[in-house]
C-alpha positions as CSV (number, residue, x, y, z in Angstrom):
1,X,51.8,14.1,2.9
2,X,52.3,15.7,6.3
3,X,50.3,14.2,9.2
4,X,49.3,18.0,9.5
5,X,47.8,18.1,6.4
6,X,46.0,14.9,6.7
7,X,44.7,15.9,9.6
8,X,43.4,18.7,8.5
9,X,42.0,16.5,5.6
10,X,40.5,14.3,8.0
11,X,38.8,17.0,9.9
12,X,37.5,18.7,6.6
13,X,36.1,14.9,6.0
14,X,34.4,14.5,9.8
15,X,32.7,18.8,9.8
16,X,31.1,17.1,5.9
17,X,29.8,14.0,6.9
18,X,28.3,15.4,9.8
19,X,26.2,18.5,7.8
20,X,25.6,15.6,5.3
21,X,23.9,13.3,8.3
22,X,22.4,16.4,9.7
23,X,20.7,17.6,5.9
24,X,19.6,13.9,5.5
25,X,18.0,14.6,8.6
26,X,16.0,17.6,8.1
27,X,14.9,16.4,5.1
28,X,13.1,13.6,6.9
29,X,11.9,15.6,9.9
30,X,9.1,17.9,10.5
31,X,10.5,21.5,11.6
32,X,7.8,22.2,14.0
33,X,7.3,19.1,15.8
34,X,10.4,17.5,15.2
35,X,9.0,13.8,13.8
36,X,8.8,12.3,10.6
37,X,7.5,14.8,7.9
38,X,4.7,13.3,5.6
39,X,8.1,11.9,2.5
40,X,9.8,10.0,5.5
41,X,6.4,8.7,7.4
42,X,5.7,7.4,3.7
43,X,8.9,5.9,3.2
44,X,8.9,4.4,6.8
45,X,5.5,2.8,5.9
46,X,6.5,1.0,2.8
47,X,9.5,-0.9,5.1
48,X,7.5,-1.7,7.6
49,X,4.4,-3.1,5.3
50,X,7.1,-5.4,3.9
51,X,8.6,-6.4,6.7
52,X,5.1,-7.2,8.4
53,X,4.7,-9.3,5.2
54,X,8.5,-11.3,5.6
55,X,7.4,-12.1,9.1
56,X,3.5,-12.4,9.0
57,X,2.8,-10.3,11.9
58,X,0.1,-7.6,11.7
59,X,0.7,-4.2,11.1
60,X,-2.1,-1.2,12.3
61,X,-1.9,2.4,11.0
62,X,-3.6,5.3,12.5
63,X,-4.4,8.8,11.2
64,X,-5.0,11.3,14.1
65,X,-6.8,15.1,13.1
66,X,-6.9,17.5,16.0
67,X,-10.7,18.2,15.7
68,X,-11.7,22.6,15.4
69,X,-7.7,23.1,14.7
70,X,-8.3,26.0,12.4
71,X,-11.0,28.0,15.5
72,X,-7.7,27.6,17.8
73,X,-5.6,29.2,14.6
74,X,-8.2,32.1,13.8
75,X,-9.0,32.8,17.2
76,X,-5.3,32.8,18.6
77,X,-2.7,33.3,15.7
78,X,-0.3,30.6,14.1
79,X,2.2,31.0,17.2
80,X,-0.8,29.3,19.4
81,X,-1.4,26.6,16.9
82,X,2.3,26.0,16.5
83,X,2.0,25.6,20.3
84,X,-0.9,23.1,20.4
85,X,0.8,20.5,17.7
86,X,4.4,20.2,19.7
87,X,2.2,19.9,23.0
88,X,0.0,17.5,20.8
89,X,3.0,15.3,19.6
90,X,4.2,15.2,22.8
91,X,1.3,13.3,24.5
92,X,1.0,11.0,21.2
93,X,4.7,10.3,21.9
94,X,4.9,9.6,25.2
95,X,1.8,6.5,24.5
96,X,3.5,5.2,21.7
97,X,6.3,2.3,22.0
98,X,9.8,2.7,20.5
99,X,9.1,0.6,17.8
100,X,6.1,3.0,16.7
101,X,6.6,5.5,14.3
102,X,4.9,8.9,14.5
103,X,4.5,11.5,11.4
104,X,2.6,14.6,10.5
105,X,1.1,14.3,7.6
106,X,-0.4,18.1,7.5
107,X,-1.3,20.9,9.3
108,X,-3.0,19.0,12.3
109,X,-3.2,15.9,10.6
110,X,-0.7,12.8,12.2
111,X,0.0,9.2,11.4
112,X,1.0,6.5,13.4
113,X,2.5,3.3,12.6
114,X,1.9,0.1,14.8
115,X,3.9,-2.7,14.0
116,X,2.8,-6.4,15.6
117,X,-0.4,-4.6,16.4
118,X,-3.9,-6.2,15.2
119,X,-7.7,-4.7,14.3
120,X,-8.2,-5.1,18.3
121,X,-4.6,-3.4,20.0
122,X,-5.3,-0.6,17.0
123,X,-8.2,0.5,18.5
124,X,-7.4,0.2,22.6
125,X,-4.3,2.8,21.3
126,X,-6.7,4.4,19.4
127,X,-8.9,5.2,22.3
128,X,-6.2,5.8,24.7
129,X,-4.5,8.2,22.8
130,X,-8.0,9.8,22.4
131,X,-8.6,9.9,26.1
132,X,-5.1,11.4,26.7
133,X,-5.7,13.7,24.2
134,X,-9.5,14.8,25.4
135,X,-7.7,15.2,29.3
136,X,-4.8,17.6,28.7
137,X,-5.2,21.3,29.0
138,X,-3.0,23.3,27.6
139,X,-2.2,26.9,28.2
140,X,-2.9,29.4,25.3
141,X,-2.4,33.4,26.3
142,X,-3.8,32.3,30.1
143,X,-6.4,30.7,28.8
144,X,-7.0,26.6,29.1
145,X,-7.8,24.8,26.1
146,X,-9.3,21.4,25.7
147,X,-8.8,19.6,22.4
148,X,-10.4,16.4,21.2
149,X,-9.1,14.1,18.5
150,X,-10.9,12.3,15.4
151,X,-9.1,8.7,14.1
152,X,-8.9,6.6,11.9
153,X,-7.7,2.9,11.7
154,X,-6.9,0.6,9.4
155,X,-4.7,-2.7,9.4
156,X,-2.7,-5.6,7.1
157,X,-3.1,-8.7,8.3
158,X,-1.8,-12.1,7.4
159,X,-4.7,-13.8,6.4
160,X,-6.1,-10.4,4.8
161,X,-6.4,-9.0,1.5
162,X,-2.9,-8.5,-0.3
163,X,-2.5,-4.5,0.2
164,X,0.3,-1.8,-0.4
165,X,1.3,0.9,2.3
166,X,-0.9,3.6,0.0
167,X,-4.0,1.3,0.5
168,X,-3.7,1.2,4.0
169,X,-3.5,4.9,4.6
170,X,-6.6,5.4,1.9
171,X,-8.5,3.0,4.4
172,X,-7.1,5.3,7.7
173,X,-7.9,8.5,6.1
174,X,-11.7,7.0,4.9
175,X,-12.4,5.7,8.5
176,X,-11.0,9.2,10.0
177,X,-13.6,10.8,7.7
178,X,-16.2,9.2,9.2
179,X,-15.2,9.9,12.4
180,X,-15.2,13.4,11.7
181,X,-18.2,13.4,10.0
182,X,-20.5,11.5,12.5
183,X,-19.7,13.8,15.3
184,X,-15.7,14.1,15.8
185,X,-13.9,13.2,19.3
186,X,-13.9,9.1,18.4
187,X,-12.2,6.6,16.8
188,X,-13.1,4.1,14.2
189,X,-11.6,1.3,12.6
190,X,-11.9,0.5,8.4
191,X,-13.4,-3.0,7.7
192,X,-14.2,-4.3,4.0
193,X,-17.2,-6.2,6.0
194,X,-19.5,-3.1,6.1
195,X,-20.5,-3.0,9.5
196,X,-21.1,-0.1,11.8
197,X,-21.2,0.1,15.0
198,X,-22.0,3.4,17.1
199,X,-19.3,2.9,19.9
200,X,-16.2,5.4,20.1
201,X,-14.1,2.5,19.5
202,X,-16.2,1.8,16.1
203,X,-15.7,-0.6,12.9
204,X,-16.5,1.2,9.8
């Protein structure tokens, strides 16, 4: 074989590994925003359940819904929503630590992984993030918008009930209802003790 040929092999070989590396990577990403869609988040959850359970340190998840999304879409059009998610994503981003994982999960709905983070760091992220959220402005067809965020946390712990990554976000997405439902712009906290208390920061 010529060493023109095989280089020509050889480049054939480099031009398909990288559209393979590049299709594996759209497949995991969200278009829009450009982070985990809701398959890879999932995927990404299951590892990092298990590896909080090989090395007993606590794990938080989060689940983050833009509160009157769909006003901002009717009142504005889909290229003004599309707007307020990457500007979204990119304040989430910027308060989260490399070895967080951010996903959206749908529409206006994110999810955040925490790993090494307890009931207690959940929620101080939790209500930063909110904060963060609640101060930004962002420019819509010259007009200012403000946006608020509803969340919900949950967490594994070592001592805790034995749970799977799809138990966790069940216990998120409950404790983000309630958020929503008791008056949106907070964040609370799932608990199997049922307590509630009325703070932003809240245990449900």
């Amino acid at each position: 074989m010529s060493f023109a040929l095989m280089g020509s092999l050889g480049f054939v070989l480099m031009i398909k590994e990288r559209s393979d590396r590049e299709i594996r990577t759209l497949a995991m990403t969200d278009p829009l925003t450009k982070i985990f869609n809701r398959r890879a988040f999932m995927i990404q959850a299951e590892k990092e359940l298990a590896a909080a359970e090989r090395s007993g340190l606590p794990l938080a998840f989060l689940m983050l819904d833009i509160d009157h999304f769909k006003q901002i879409n009717d009142k504005y059009g889909h290229a003004a929503g599309d707007e307020v998610l990457v500007r979204i994503v990119e304040v989430l981003s910027s308060h989260l630590r490399k070895q967080d994982t951010l996903g959206r999960y749908g529409g206006e709905e994110f999810c955040a992984l925490l790993p090494g983070t307890d009931a207690q760091g959940a929620m101080a992220l939790a209500e930063k993030l909110r904060l963060e959220v609640a101060m930004t402005r962002i420019e819509v067809e010259e007009n200012s918008l403000g946006l608020t965020l509803s969340i919900g946390g949950s967490t594994w712990e070592h001592l805790g009930p034995t749970k799977d990554y799809r138990e966790l976000m069940e216990e998120a997405d409950r404790a983000l209802y309630q958020a929503k439902t008791g008056g949106r712009n907070r964040s609370l906290l799932y608990r199997t003790a049922p307590s509630i208390q009325t703070a932003s920061a809240a245990t449900l």
